[in-house]
N, C-alpha and C positions, 0 to 999 in steps of 0.2 A: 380729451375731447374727441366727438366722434368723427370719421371721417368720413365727407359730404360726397358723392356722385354725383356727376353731369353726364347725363344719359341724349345724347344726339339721332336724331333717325333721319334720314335724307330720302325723301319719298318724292312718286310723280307718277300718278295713276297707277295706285297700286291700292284701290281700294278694295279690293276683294280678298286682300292679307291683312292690311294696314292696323285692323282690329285687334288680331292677334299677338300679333307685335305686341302693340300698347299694352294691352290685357298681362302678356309674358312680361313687359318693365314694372307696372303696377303692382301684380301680386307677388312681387318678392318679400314684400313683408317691411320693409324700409321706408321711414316717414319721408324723411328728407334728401327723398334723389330730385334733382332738378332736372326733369326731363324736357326736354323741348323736340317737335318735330318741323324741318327744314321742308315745305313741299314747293317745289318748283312749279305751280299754278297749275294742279289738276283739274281735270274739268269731267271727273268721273266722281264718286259719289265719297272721294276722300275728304271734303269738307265736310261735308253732313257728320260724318265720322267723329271727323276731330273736337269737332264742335260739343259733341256728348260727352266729353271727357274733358272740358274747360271748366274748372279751374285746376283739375290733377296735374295737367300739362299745358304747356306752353306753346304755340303755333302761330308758323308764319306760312302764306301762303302767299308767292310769288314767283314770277321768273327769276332762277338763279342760272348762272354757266355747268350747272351738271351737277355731279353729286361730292366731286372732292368741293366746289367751292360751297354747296349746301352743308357739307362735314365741319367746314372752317365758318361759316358765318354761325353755327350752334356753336360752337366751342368759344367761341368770340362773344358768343352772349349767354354764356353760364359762368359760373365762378368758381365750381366745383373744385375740391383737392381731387379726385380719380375719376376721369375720363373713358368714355366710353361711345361705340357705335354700334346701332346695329340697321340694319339694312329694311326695309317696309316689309321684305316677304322673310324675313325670319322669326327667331322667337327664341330668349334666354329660357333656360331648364327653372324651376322651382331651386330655390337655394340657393341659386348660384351669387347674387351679390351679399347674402351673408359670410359665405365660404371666404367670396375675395377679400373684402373688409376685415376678416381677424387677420387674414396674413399680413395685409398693410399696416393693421395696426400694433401689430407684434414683431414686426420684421421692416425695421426704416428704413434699411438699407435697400430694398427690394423696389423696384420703379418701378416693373412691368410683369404683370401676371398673364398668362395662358391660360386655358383648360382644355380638355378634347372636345367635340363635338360631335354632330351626325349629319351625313346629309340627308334630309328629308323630301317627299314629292309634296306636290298640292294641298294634301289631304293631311299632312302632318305623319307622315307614317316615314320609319327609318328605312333609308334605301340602303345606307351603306356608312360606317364608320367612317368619320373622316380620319385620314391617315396622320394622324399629331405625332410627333417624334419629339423628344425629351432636348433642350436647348445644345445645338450645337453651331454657331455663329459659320464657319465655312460648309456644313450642309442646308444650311439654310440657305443659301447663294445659290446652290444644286438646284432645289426645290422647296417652294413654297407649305412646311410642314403647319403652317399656323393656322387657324380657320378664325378669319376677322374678327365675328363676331361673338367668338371665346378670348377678345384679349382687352384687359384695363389696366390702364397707365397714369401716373401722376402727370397732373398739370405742368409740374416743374420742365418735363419732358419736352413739353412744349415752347415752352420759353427759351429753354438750354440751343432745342436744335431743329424748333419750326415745327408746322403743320403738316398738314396733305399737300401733295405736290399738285396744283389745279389742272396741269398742263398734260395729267393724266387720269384717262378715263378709265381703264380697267385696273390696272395693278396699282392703285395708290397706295393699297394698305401692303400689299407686300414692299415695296418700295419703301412706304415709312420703317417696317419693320428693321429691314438692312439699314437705315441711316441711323435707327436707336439701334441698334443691335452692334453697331460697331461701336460704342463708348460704354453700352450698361448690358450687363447679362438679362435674361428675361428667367424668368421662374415658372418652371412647368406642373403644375397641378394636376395630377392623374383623376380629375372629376371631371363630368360631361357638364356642360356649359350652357350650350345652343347646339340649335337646327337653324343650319345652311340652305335655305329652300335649292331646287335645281328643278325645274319645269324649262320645256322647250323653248319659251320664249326669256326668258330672262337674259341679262349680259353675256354671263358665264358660257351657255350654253347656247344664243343663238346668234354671239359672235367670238366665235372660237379664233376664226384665224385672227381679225381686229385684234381680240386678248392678244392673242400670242405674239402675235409681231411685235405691240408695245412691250408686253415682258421684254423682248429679246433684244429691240432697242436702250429701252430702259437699261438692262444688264450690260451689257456693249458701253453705254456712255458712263456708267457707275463705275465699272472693273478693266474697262478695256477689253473687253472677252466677253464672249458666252459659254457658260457652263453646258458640256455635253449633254447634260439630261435635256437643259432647254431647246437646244437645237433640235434634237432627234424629236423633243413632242412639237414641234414649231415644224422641221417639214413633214410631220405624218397627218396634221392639218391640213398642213397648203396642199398635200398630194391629196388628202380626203375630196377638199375642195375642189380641185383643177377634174379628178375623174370622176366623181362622184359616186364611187365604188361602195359598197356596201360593206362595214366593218362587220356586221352580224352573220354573213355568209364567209362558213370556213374555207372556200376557194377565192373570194374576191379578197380575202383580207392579205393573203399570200400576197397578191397583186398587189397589193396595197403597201404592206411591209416595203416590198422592191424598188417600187418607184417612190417611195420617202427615204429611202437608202440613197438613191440617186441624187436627189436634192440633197440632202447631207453632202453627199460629193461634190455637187452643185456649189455650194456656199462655206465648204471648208477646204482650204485649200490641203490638210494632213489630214487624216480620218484614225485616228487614235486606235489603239487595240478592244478600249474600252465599247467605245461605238458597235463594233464590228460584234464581239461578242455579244451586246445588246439587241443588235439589231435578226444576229442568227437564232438568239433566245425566243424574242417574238414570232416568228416568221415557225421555228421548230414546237414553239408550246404555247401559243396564244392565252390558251385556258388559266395559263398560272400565271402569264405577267401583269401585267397595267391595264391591258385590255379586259382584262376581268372587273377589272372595276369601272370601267367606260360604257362595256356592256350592260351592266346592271344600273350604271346613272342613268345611259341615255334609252335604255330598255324599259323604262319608266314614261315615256313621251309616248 
């Protein structure tokens, strides 16, 4: 028997994507995915939208509490055996829900699939691979190597050990990920999946510190701790934010390095070796660390 997908999108004035999206769930090729869209009562031209693709999909349009409770109220009204979200300004690749479907259906033991992704701008064009790393459960804790909306998982998952956490705005899906991820391996797919939109105004990118603080709480009340990578990108925010320095200028970014070095100090009471070597690497070679890829995200805006 073949197995059924519930396809969820949690949207709110995002009609100038929202199209696409649909378009990327619809031509996968697959009769019976049960897609439904969650929109939390747009008052942009996301109904009109929706409306042209009833009876394909399913849609509610109302005031919800945000987007994990709009992720739990679709999953709550599909039935689907593999689960699935993706976001109003993204878009699955061609082929991608046939690929996952033979795995599941050939490999029962497997509860959750990956694939890579890309980040994409506005215009659908690849800015930058997203960085997917092959399952390793304690680097996953480090950093968030998954990209959302390359990951489908059985229903069972749900039942076993809960939904989205409502009580979080940015990191729910990384957070679900750590709470399956500690009882089931995930299965990494070396195929591209989806495009990540990243434009200026989106969560991601134009509430970076918001993100990050919750990550850092989040991790703090999960493990007791935060993992150094998240610290070090959590004060190089807050420093971004407090000077308003210029990350694209090779002298301000120097600045910039030092005083998030500082706030590290600031908020750890030991500064590991690790750190210290981290933070001289950026500060000595910008071009090759992280900021290389920061550059080219937010060098898009």
């Amino acid at each position: 028997m073949s197995l059924k997908f519930s396809v969820i999108t949690p949207s709110f004035r995002q009609g100038r994507f929202i199209e696409r999206t649909i378009q990327s769930v619809l031509s996968q090729g697959i009769e019976d995915i049960d897609y439904i869209v969650c929109d939390g009562g747009s008052d942009d031209e996301t109904v009109e939208i929706l409306k042209k693709y009833h009876p394909r999909i399913r849609w509610v349009s109302e005031a919800d509490k945000g987007q994990s409770d709009a992720v739990n109220k679709g999953i709550s009204m599909t039935t689907g055996d593999i689960i699935a979200w993706i976001n109003s300004d993204d878009i699955y690749y061609p082929g991608t829900f046939n690929a996952v479907r033979k795995i599941f259906e050939s490999q029962a033991e497997i509860e959750v699939i990956y694939g890579d992704a890309d980040w994409i701008n506005e215009l659908d064009e690849i800015i930058y691979p997203y960085p997917t790393e092959n399952w390793n459960y304690k680097r996953l804790i480090e950093t968030c190597y998954i990209c959302q909306p390359a990951v489908f998982f059985r229903r069972s998952l749900i039942e076993k050990f809960g939904s989205l956490d409502s009580s979080l705005d940015y990191c729910m899906d990384y957070e679900l990920w750590l709470r399956y991820g500690k009882y089931v391996d995930f299965y990494h797919l070396p195929q591209k999946f989806a495009g990540s939109r990243m434009y200026k105004t989106n969560k991601t990118m134009g509430k970076k510190l918001q993100a990050h603080y919750e990550v850092v709480q989040m991790l703090k009340q999960k493990f007791g701790k935060v993992p150094d990578n998240w610290m070090m990108s959590y004060a190089f925010v807050k420093a971004e934010d407090m000077t308003k320095l210029n990350k694209f200028d090779d002298k301000e970014v120097k600045k910039l390095i030092w005083i998030s070095f500082m706030e590290i100090v600031k908020l750890k009471k030991v500064i590991s070796p690790k750190i210290i070597i981290k933070v001289l690497f950026w500060y000595f070679f910008p071009d090759l660390s992280w900021f290389r890829r920061l550059r080219l995200l937010e060098g898009q805006q």
